[in-house]
ZADO-1210 file (C-alpha; in nm, 4 decimals, padded with zeros to 6 digits):
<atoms>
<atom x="07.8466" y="11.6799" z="03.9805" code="UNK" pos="1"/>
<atom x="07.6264" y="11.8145" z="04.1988" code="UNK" pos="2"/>
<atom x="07.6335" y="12.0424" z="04.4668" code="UNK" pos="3"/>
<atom x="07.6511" y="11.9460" z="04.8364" code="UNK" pos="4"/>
<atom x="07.3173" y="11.9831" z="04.9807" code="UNK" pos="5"/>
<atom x="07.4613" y="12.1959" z="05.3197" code="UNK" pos="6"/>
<atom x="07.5856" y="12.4078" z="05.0865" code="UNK" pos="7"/>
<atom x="07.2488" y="12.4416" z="04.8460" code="UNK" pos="8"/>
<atom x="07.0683" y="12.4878" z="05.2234" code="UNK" pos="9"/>
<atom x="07.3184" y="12.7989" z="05.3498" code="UNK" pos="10"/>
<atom x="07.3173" y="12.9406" z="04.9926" code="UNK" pos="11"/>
<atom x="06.9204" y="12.9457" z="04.9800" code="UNK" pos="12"/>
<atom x="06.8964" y="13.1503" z="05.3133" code="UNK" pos="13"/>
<atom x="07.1417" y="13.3558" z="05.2090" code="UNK" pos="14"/>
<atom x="06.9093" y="13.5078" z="04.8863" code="UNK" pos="15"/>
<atom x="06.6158" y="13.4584" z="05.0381" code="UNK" pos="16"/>
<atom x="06.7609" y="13.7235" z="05.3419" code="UNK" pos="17"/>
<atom x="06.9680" y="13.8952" z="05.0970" code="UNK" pos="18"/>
<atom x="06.6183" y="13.9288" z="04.8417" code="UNK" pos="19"/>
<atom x="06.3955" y="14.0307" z="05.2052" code="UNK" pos="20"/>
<atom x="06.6526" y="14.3092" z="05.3044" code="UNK" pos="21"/>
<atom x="06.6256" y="14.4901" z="04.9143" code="UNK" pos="22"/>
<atom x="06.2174" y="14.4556" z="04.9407" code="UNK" pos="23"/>
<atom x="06.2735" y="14.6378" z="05.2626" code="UNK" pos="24"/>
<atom x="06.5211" y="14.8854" z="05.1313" code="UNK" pos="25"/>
<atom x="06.2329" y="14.9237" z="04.8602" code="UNK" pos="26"/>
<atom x="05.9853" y="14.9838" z="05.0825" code="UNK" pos="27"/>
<atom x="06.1342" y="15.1770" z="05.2908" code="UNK" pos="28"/>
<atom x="06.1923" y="15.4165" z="04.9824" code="UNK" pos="29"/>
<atom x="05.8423" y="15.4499" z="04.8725" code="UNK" pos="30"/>
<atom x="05.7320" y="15.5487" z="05.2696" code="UNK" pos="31"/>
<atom x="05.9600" y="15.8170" z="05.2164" code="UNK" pos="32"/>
<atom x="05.8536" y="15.9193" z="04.8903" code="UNK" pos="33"/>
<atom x="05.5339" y="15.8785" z="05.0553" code="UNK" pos="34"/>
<atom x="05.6189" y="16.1122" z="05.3458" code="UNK" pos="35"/>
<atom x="05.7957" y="16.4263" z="05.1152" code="UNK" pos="36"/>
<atom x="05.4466" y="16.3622" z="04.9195" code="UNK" pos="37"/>
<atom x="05.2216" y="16.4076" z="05.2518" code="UNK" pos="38"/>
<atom x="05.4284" y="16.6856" z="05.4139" code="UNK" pos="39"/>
<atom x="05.4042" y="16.9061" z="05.0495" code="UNK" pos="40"/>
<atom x="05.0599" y="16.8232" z="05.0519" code="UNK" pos="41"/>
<atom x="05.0044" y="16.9624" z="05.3873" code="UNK" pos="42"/>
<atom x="05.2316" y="17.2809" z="05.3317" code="UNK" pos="43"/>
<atom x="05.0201" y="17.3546" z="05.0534" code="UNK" pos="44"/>
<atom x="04.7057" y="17.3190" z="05.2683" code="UNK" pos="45"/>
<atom x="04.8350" y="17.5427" z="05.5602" code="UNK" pos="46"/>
<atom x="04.9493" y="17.8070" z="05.2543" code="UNK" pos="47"/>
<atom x="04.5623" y="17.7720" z="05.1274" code="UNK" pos="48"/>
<atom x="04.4354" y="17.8321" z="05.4838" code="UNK" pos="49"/>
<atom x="04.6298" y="18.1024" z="05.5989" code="UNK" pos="50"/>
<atom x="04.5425" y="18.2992" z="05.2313" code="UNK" pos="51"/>
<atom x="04.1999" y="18.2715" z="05.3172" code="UNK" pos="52"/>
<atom x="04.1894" y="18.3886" z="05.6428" code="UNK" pos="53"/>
<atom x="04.4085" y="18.6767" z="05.5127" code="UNK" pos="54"/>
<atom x="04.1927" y="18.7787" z="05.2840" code="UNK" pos="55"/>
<atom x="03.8936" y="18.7353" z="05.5075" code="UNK" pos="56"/>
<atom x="04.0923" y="19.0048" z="05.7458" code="UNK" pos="57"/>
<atom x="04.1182" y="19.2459" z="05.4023" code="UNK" pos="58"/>
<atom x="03.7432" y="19.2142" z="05.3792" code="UNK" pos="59"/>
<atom x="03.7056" y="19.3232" z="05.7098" code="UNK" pos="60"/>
<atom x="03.9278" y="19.6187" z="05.6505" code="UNK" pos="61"/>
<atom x="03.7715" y="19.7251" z="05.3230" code="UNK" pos="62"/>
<atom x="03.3563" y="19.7180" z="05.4916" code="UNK" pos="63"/>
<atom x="03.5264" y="19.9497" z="05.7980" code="UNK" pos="64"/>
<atom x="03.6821" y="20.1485" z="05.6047" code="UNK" pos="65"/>
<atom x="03.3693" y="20.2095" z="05.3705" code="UNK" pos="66"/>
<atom x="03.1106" y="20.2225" z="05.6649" code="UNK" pos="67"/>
<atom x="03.3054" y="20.5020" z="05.7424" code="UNK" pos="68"/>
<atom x="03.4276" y="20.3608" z="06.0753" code="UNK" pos="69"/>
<atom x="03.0166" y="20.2907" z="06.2003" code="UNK" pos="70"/>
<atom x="03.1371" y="19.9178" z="06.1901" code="UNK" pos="71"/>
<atom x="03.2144" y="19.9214" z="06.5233" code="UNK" pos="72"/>
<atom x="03.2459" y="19.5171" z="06.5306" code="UNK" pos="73"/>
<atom x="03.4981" y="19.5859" z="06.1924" code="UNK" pos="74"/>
<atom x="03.7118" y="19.7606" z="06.3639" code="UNK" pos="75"/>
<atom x="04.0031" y="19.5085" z="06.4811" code="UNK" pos="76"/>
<atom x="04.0457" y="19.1153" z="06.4968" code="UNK" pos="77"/>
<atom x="03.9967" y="19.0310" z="06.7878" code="UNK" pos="78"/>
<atom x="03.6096" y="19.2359" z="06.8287" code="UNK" pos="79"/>
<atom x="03.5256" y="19.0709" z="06.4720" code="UNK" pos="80"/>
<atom x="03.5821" y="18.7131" z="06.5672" code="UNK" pos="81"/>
<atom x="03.3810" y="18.8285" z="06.8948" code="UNK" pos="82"/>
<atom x="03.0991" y="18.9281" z="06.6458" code="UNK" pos="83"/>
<atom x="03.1184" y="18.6658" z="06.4584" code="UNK" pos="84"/>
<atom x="03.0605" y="18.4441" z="06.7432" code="UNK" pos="85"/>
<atom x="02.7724" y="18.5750" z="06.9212" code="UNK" pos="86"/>
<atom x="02.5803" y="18.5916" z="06.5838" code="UNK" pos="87"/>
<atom x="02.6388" y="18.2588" z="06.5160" code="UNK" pos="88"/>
<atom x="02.6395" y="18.1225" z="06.8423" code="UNK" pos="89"/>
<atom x="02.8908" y="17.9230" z="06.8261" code="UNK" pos="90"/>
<atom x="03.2765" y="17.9091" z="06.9235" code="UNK" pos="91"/>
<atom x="03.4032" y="17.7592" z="06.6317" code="UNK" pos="92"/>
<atom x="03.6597" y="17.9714" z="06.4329" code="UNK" pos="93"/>
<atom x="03.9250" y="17.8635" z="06.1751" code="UNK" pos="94"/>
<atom x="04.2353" y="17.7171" z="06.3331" code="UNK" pos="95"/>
<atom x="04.4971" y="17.9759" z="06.4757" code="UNK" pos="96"/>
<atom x="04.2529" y="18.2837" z="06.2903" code="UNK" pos="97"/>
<atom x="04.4510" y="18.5469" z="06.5117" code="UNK" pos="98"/>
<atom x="04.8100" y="18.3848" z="06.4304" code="UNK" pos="99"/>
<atom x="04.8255" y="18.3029" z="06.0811" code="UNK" pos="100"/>
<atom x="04.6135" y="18.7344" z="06.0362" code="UNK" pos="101"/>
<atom x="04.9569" y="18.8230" z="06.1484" code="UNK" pos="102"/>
<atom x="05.1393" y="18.4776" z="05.9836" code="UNK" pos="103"/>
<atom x="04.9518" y="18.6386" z="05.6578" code="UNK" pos="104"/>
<atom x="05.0882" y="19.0359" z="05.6332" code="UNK" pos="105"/>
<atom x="05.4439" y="18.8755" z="05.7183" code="UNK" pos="106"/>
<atom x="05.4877" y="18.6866" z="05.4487" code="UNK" pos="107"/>
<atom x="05.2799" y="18.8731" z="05.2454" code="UNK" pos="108"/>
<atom x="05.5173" y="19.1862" z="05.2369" code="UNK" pos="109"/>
<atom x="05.8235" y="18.9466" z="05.1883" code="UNK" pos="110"/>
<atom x="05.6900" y="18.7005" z="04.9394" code="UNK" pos="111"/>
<atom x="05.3698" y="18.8214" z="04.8372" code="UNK" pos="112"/>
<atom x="05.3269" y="18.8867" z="04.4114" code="UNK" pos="113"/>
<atom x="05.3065" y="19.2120" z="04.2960" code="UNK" pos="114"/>
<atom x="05.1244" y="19.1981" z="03.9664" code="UNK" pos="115"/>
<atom x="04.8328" y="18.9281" z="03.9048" code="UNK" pos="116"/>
<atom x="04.7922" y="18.7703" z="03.5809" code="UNK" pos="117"/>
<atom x="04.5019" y="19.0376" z="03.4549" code="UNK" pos="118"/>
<atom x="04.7955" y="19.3048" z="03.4846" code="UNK" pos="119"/>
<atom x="04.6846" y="19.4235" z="03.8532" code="UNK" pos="120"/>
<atom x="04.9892" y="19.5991" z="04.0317" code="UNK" pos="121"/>
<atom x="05.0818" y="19.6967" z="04.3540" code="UNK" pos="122"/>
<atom x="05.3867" y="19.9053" z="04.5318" code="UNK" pos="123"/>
<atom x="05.5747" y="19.7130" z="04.7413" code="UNK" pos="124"/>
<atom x="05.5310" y="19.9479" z="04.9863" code="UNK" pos="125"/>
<atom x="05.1775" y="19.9360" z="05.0293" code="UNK" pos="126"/>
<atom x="05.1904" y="19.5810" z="05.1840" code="UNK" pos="127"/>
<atom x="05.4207" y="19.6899" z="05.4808" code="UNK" pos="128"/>
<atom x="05.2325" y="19.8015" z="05.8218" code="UNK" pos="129"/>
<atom x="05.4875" y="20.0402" z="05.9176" code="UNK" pos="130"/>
<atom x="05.3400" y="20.2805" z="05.5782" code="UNK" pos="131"/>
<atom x="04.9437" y="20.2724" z="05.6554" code="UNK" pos="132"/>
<atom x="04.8675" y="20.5949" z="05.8438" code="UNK" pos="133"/>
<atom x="04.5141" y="20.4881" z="05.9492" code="UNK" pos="134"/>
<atom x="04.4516" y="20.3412" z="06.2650" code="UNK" pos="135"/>
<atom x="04.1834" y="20.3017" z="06.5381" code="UNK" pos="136"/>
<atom x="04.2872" y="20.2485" z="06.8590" code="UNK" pos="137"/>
<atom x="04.5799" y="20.0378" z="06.7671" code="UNK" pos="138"/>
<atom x="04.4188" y="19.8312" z="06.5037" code="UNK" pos="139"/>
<atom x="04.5733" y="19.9830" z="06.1104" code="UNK" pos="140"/>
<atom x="04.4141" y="19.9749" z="05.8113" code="UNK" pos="141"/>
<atom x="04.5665" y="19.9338" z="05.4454" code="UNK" pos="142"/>
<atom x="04.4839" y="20.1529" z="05.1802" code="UNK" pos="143"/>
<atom x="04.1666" y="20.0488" z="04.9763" code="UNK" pos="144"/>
<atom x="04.3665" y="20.0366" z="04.6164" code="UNK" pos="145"/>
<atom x="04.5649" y="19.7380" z="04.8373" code="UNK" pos="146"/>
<atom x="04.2567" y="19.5515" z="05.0009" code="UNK" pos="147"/>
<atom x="04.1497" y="19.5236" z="04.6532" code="UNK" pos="148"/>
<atom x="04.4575" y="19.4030" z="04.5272" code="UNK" pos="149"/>
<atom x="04.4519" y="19.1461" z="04.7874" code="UNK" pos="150"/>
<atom x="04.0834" y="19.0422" z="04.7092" code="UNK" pos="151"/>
<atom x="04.1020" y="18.9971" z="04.3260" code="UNK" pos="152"/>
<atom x="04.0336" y="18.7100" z="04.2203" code="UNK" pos="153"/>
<atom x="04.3884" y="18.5971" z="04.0919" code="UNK" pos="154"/>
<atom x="04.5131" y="18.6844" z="04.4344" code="UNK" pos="155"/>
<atom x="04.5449" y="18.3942" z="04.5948" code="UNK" pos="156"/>
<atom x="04.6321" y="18.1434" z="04.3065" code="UNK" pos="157"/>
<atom x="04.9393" y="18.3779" z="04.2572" code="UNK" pos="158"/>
<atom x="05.0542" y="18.4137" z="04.6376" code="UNK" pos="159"/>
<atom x="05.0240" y="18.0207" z="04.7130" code="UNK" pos="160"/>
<atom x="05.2399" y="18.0076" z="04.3774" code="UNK" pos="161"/>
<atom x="05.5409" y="18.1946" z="04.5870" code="UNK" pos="162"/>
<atom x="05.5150" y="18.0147" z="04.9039" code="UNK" pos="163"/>
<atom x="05.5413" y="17.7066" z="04.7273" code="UNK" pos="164"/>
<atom x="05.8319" y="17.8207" z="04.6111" code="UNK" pos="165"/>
<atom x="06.0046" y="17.8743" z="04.9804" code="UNK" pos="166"/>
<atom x="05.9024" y="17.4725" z="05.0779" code="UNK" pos="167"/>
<atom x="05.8551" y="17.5604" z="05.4690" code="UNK" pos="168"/>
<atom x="05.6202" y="17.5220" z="05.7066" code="UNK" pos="169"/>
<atom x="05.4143" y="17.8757" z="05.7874" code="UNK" pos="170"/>
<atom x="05.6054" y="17.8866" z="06.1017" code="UNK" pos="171"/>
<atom x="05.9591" y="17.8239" z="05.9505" code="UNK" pos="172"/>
<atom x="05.8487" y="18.0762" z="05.6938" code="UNK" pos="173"/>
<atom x="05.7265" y="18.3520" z="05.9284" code="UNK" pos="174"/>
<atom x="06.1127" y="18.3201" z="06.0962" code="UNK" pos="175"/>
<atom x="06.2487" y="18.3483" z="05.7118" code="UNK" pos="176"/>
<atom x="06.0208" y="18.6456" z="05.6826" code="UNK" pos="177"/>
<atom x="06.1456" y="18.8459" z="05.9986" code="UNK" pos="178"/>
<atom x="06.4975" y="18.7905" z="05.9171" code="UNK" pos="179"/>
<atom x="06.4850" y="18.9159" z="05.5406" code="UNK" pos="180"/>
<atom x="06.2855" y="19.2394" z="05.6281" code="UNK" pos="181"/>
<atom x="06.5493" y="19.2511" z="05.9327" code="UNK" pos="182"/>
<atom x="06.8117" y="19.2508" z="05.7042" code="UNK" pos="183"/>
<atom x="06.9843" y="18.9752" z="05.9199" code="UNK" pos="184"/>
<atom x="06.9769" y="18.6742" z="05.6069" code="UNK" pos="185"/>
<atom x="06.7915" y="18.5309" z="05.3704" code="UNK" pos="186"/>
<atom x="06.7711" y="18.2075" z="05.5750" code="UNK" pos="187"/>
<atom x="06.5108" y="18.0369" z="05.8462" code="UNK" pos="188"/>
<atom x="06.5674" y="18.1753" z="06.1329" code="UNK" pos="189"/>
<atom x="06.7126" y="17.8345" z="06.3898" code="UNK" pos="190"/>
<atom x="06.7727" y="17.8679" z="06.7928" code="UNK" pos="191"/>
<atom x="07.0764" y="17.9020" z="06.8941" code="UNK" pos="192"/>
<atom x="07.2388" y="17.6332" z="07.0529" code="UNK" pos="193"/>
<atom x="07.3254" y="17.6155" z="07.4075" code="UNK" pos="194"/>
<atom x="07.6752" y="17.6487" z="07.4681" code="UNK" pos="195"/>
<atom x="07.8010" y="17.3498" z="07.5781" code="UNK" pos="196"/>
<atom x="07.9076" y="17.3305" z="07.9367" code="UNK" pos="197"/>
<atom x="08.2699" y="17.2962" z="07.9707" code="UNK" pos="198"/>
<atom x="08.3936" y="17.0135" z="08.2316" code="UNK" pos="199"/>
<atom x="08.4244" y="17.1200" z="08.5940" code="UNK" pos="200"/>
<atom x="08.8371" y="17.2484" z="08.6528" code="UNK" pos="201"/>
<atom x="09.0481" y="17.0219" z="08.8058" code="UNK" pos="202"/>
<atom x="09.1978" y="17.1252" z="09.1299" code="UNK" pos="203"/>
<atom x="09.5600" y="17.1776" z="09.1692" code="UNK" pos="204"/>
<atom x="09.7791" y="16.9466" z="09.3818" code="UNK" pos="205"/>
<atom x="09.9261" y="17.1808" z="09.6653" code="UNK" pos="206"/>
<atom x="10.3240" y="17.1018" z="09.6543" code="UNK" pos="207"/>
<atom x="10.4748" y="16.8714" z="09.8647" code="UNK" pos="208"/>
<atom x="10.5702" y="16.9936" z="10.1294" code="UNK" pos="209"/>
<atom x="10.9292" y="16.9742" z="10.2734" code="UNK" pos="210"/>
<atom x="10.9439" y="16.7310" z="10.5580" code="UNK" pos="211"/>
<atom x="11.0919" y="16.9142" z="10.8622" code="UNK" pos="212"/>
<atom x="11.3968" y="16.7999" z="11.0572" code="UNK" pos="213"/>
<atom x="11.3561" y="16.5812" z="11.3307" code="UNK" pos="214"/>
<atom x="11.6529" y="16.7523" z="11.5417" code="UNK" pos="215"/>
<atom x="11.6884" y="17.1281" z="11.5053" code="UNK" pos="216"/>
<atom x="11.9373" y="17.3618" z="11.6538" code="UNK" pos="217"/>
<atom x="11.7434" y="17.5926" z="11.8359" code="UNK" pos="218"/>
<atom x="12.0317" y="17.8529" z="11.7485" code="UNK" pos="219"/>
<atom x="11.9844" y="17.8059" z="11.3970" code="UNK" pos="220"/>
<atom x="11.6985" y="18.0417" z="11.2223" code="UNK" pos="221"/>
<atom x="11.4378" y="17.8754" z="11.0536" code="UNK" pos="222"/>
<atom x="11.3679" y="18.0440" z="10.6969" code="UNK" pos="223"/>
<atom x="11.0929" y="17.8320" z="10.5910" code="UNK" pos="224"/>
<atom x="10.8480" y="17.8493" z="10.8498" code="UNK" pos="225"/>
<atom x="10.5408" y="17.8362" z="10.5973" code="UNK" pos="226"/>
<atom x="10.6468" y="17.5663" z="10.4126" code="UNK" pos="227"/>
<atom x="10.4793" y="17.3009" z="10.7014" code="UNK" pos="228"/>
<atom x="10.2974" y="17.3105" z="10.9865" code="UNK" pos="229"/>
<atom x="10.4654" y="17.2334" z="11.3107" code="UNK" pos="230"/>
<atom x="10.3679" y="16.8600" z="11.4081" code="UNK" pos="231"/>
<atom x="10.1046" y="16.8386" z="11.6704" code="UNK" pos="232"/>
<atom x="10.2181" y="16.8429" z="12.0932" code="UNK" pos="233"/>
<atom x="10.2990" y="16.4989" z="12.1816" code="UNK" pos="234"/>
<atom x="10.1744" y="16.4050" z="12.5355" code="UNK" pos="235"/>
<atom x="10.4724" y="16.3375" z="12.7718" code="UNK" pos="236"/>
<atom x="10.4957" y="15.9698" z="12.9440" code="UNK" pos="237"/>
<atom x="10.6836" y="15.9704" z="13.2814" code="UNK" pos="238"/>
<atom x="10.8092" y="15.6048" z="13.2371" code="UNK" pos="239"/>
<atom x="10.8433" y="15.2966" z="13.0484" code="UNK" pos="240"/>
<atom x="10.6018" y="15.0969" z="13.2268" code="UNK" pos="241"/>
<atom x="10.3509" y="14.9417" z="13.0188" code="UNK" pos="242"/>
<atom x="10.0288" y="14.8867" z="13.2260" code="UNK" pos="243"/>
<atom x="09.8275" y="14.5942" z="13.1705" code="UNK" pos="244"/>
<atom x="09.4779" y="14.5374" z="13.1344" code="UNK" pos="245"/>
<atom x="09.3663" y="14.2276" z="13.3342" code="UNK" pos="246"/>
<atom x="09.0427" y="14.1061" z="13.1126" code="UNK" pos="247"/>
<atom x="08.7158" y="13.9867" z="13.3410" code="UNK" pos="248"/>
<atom x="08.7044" y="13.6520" z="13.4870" code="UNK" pos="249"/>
<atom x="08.4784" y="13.4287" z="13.3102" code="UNK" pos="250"/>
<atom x="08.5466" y="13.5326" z="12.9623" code="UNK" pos="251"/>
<atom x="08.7497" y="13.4261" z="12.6784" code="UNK" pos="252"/>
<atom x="09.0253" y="13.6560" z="12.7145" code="UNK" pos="253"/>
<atom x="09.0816" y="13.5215" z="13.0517" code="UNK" pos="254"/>
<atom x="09.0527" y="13.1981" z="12.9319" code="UNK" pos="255"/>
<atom x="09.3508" y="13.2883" z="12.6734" code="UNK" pos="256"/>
<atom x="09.5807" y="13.4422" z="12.9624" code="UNK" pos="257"/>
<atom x="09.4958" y="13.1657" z="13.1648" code="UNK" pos="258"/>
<atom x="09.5925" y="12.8870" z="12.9351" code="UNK" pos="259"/>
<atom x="09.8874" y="13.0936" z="12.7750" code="UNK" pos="260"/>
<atom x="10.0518" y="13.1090" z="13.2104" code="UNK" pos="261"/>
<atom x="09.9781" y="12.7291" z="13.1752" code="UNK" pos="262"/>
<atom x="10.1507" y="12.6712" z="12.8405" code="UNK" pos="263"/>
<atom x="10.4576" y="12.9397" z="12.9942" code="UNK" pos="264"/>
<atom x="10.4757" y="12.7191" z="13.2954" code="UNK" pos="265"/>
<atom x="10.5124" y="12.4263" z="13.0962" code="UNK" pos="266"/>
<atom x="10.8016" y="12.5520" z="12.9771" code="UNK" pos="267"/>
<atom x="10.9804" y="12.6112" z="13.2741" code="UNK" pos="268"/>
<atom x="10.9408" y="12.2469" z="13.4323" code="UNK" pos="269"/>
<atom x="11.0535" y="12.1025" z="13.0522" code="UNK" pos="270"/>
<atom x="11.3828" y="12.2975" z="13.0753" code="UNK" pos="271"/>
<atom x="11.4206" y="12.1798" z="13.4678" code="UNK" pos="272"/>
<atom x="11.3773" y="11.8646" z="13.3587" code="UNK" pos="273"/>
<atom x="11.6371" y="11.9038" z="13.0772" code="UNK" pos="274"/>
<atom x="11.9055" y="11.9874" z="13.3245" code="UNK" pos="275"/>
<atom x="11.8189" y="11.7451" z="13.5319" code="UNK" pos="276"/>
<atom x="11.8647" y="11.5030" z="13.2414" code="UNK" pos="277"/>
<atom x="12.2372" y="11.6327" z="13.1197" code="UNK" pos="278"/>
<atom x="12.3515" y="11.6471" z="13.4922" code="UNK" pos="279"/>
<atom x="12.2414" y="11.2803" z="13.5446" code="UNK" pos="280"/>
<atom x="12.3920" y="11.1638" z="13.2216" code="UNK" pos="281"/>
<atom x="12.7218" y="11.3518" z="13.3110" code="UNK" pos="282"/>
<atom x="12.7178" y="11.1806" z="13.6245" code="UNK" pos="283"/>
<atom x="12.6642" y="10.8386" z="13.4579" code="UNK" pos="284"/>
<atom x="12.9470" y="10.9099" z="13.1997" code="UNK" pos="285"/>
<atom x="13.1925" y="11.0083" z="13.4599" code="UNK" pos="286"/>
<atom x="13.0996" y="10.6662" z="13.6837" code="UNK" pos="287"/>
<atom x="13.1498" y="10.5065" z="13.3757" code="UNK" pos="288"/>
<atom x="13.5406" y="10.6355" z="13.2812" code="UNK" pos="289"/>
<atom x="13.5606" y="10.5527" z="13.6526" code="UNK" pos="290"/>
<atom x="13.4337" y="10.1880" z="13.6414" code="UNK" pos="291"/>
<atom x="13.6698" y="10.1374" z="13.2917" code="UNK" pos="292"/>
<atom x="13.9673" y="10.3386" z="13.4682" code="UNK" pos="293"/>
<atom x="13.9828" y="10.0273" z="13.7821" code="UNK" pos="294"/>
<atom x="13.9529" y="09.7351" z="13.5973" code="UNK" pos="295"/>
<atom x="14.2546" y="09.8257" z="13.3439" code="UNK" pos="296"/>
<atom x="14.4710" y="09.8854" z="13.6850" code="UNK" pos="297"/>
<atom x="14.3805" y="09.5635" z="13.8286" code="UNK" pos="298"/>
<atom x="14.4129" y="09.3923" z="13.5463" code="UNK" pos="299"/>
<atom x="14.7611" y="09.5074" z="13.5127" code="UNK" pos="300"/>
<atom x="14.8048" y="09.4542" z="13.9000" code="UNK" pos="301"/>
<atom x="14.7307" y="09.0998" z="13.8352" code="UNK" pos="302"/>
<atom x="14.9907" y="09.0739" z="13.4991" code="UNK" pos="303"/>
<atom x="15.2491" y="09.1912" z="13.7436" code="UNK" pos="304"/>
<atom x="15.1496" y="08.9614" z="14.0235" code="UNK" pos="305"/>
<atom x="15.1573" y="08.6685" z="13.7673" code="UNK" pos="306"/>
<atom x="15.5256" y="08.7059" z="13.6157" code="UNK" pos="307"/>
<atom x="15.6380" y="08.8026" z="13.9349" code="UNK" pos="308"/>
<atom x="15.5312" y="08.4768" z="14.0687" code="UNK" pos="309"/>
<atom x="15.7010" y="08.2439" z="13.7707" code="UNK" pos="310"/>
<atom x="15.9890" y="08.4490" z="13.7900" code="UNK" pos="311"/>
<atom x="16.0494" y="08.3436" z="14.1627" code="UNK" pos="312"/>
<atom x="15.9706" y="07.9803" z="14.0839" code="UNK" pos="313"/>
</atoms>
């Protein structure tokens, strides 16, 4: 027997939607694998970039130091990118040089290699700023055994090998970097979050207050004085007399008074003229007993009269 075709219809959109939403699922899947793949790829970019304008910094270290300090446009950073653009007239500079010069001795001295695959070695002291001792005019110099170190050839295969092992941006890396030579953690350094603000206090209710007697012997202390405030002067009235307002003539209050003395009025000539109704009908009651009272006594005037009359015949 065959299915119902309502049934076949619902059960078709049902695996077509339910086959759409796992192609999306699917896809959605490769983007990300996608993504991880792109941001990797650009770590390892930014690693390559900021080892090659670290070692272009050594250079510039090493040619001062052999000039014998006449390399007066060697001498620091910021007056060899100056150099560098006035020869060749131009602005252009790597991306961020000055940052990632001082992104690259960070996370050189805390993840930097030590020995290169030709058997090159180097202290770990010798990377850290605070142990160079020369300097011009605020701008240090490594030692020349380390600016070589740092230009072999091997160099920067072997450093990109150990930041790829961290998986961080530079920036989250530089933060890792502080806090390690710190001695605060091992960890990327995250802001702090703001404390959260704490809801505004409710006031308090003031108690109720004790209501205060409305007589009060005026021999008796009063021990609670501060418990209420006395209630507010009254204004005296000399008399009952309520004094009325007459409204102006011509509008509708007047109107209203006007009509309500009619209506008032009214009602005095309806009860008049109920009194005069119950003292007429009293009157006509009392006429009547009257009229009723006669005629029985001359009717029994006239019984009298009549056997008095046969009896004497």
């Amino acid at each position: 027997m065959a299915l119902d075709p309502t049934l076949m219809g619902y059960l078709r959109r049902a695996m077509d939607a339910s086959n759409a939403a796992a192609g999306a699922e699917q896809a959605e899947q490769a983007h990300e694998v996608a993504m991880l793949r792109a941001r990797s790829a650009k770590h390892v970019e930014n690693y390559k970039a900021l080892t090659a304008m670290g070692q272009l910094d050594a250079w510039r270290q090493k040619r001062y130091l052999e000039s014998g300090g006449t390399l007066k446009e060697y001498k620091s950073v910021r007056a060899f990118v100056k150099y560098i653009q006035e020869k060749l007239k131009t602005d252009e500079m790597p991306t961020n040089f000055l940052h990632n010069v001082t992104f690259f001795w960070t996370l050189l001295l805390a993840f930097g290699p030590l020995e290169l695959e030709d058997g090159s070695r180097i202290a770990p002291g010798a990377l850290d700023k605070a142990n160079w001792t020369m300097s011009v005019q605020g701008s240090k110099f490594a030692e020349l055994s380390t600016l070589d170190f740092i230009l072999n050839g091997g160099f920067a295969d072997a450093f990109l090998t150990e930041l790829c092992k961290q998986g961080h941006g530079v920036d989250t890396l530089d933060k890792k970097a502080k806090a390690m030579l710190n001695g605060t953690t091992d960890a990327p350094a995250r802001k702090k979050k703001a404390p959260a603000k704490k809801p505004p206090a409710k006031k308090k209710k003031a108690p109720a207050r004790r209501p205060r007697p409305e007589y009060v012997d005026e021999g008796a202390e009063d021990d609670d004085d501060d418990a209420y405030a006395p209630p507010p002067p009254q204004d005296s009235i000399e008399d009952d007399t309520i004094h009325r307002v007459e409204p102006e003539s011509g509008s509708v209050a007047s109107e209203v008074v006007a009509l309500k003395k009619k209506l008032a009025e009214t009602e005095t000539d309806r009860d008049a003229w109920k009194e005069k109704y119950l003292s007429s009908e009293k009157k006509c009651v009392s006429l009547t007993n009257e009229c009723r009272g006669g005629w029985g006594a001359l009717i029994v005037l006239g019984v009298v009269v009549f056997f008095t009359w046969v009896h004497t015949n």
